[in-house]
TORSEMAR-898670 format. One line per 5 residues: number of its first residue (from 1); their letters; for each residue x, y, z of C-alpha. Coordinates in pm, whole numbers. Layout:
# TORSEMAR-898670
NUM	a	X/Y/Z  ...
***
This chain:
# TORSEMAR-898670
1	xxxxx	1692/1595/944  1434/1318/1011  1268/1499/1249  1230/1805/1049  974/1601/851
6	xxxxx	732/1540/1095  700/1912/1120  574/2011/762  267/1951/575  150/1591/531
11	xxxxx	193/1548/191  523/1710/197  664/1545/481  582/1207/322  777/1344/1
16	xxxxx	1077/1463/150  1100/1124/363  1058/943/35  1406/1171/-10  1578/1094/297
21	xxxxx	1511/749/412  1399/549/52  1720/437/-108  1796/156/-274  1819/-132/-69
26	xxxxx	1506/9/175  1288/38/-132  1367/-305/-248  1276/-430/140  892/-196/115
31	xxxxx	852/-355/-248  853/-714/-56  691/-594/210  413/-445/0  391/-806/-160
36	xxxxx	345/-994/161  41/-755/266  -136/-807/-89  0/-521/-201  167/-584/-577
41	xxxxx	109/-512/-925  9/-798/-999  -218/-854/-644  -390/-483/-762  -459/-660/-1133
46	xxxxx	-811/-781/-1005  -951/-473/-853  -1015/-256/-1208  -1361/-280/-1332  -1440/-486/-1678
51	xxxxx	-1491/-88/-1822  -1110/-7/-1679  -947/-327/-1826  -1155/-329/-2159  -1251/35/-2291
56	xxxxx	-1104/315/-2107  -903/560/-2302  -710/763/-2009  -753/1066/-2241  -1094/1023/-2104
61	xxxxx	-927/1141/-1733  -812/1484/-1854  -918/1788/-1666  -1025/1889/-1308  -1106/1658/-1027
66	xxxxx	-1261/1736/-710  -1190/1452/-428  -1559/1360/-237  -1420/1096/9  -1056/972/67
71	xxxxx	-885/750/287  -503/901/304  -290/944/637  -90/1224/456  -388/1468/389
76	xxxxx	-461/1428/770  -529/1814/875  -621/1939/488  -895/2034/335  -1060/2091/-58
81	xxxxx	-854/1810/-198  -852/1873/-577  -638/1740/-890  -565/1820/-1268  -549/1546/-1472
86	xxxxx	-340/1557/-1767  -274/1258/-2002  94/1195/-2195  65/886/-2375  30/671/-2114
91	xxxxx	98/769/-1854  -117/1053/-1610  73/1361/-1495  -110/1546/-1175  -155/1860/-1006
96	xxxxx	-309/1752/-631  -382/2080/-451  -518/2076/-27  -559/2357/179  -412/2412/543
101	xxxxx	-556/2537/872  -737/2841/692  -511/3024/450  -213/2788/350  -223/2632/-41
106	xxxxx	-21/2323/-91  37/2193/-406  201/1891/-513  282/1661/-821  177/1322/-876
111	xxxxx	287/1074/-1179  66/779/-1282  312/585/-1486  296/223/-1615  482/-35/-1378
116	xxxxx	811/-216/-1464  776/-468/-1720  658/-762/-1745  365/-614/-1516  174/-349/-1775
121	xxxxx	-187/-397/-1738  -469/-151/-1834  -540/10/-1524  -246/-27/-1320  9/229/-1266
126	xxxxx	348/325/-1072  260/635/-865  539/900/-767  598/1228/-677  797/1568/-754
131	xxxxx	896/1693/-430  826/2068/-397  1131/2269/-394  1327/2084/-644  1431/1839/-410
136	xxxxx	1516/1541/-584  1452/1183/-480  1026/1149/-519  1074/890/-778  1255/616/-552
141	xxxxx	902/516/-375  662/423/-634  327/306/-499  136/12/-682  -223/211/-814
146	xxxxx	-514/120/-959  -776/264/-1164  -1045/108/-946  -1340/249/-1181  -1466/519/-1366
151	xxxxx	-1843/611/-1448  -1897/734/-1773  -2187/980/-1906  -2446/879/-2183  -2172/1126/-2383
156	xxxxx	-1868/917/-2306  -1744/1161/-2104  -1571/1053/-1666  -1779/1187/-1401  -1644/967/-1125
161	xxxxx	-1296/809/-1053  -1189/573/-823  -815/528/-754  -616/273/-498  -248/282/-368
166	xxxxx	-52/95/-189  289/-33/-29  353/-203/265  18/-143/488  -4/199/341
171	xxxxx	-332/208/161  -469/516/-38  -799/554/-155  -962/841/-377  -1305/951/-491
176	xxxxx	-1334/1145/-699  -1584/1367/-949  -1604/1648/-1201  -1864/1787/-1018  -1768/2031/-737
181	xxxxx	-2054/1905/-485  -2188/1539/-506  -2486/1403/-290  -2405/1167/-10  -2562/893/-183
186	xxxxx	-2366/902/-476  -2037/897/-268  -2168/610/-41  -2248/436/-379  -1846/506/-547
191	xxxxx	-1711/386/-201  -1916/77/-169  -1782/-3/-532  -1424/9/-450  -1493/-205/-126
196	xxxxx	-1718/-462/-345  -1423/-436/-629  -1176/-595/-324  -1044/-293/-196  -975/-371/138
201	xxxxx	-1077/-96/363  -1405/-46/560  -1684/259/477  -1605/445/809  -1245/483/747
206	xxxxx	-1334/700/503  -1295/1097/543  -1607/1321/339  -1506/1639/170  -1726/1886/190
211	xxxxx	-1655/2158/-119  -1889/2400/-12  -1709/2454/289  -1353/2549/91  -1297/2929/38
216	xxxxx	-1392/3135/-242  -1032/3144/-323  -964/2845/-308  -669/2751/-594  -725/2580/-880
221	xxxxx	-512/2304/-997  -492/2409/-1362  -150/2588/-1421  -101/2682/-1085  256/2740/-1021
226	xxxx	253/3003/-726  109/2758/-503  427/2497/-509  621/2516/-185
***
């Protein structure tokens, strides 16, 4: 079965091993390992922004996101990384759409949830995932997250997102904007702000989307159930 994964779509592969290989006592063993490479709740507590920790209302994060620059082994060989935000309570439910080679739509979910007590802090979140297919078991591997930053228009509405996750080496960083297409500059500027906010990865790890490059058909994220494999 193991090597079954290694054959499917990054982001699913990394799902169903979360299925096969995560049980109990393993997950217990990556939560200590994730503490001994600074990689805790309460290590992630620092990195949100005064804005994060102070003022943001995570109904704020609703809607459609399109990813500008990431840092993620399991995208490795997708492209048009996109996600739907939608807000319950609070906690942040997500539809996180790629593409494949030229023609293949992958959709998967993602669940921003607040961490086990007594770690709740604005900002931080438990991220997990509903493995596509049914198959059960995306919720024993929860990933320490942040809510790095998020610019806000002179409306009070989020333009730009910044997200970290981690666990045990693994490290996960997202850009992110409303806007389809964003100048270089201004994704240069939202990854220098997660590196000067102490996440600890360097500017040329990072991989640049390029939207105008994704198909015309290219799926949305909002409602899209025909895409789940």
């Amino acid at each position: 079965r193991v090597s079954l994964v290694f054959f499917l779509p990054c982001p699913a592969c990394v799902a169903i091993a979360m299925a096969m290989k995560i049980r109990g006592a393993l997950g217990a063993v990556l939560l200590r390992l994730g503490a001994a490479w600074n990689c805790s709740y309460e290590a992630l507590a620092s990195l949100p922004s005064d804005l994060v920790r102070n003022a943001l209302e995570i109904d704020k994060l609703a809607g459609e996101w399109y990813e500008q620059s990431f840092h993620d082994f399991a995208q490795v060989g997708s492209s048009c990384p996109r996600f739907h935000f939608r807000t319950v309570s609070d906690s942040i439910e997500s539809n996180f759409s790629v593409i494949y080679g030229a023609r293949i739509p992958f959709l998967i979910r993602e669940h921003y949830r607040p961490p086990p007590a007594p770690t709740h802090m604005r900002g931080i979140f438990a991220k997990s995932v509903s493995i596509p297919g049914g198959i059960p078991g995306g919720s024993l591997l929860q990933l320490p997250s942040a809510i790095v930053d998020v610019a806000m228009t002179a409306g009070g509405e989020a333009e730009s997102l910044i997200i970290y996750s981690c666990l045990a080496g693994l490290k996960v960083l997202k850009i992110a904007t409303r806007s389809r297409d964003a100048p270089d500059t201004a994704v240069e500027q939202l990854v220098q702000r997660a590196i000067s906010r102490g996440v600890d990865l360097e500017y040329g790890s990072m991989t640049r989307v390029r939207h105008s490059d994704c198909p015309a058909w290219a799926p949305s994220t909002i409602g899209v159930e025909s895409v789940m494999v």
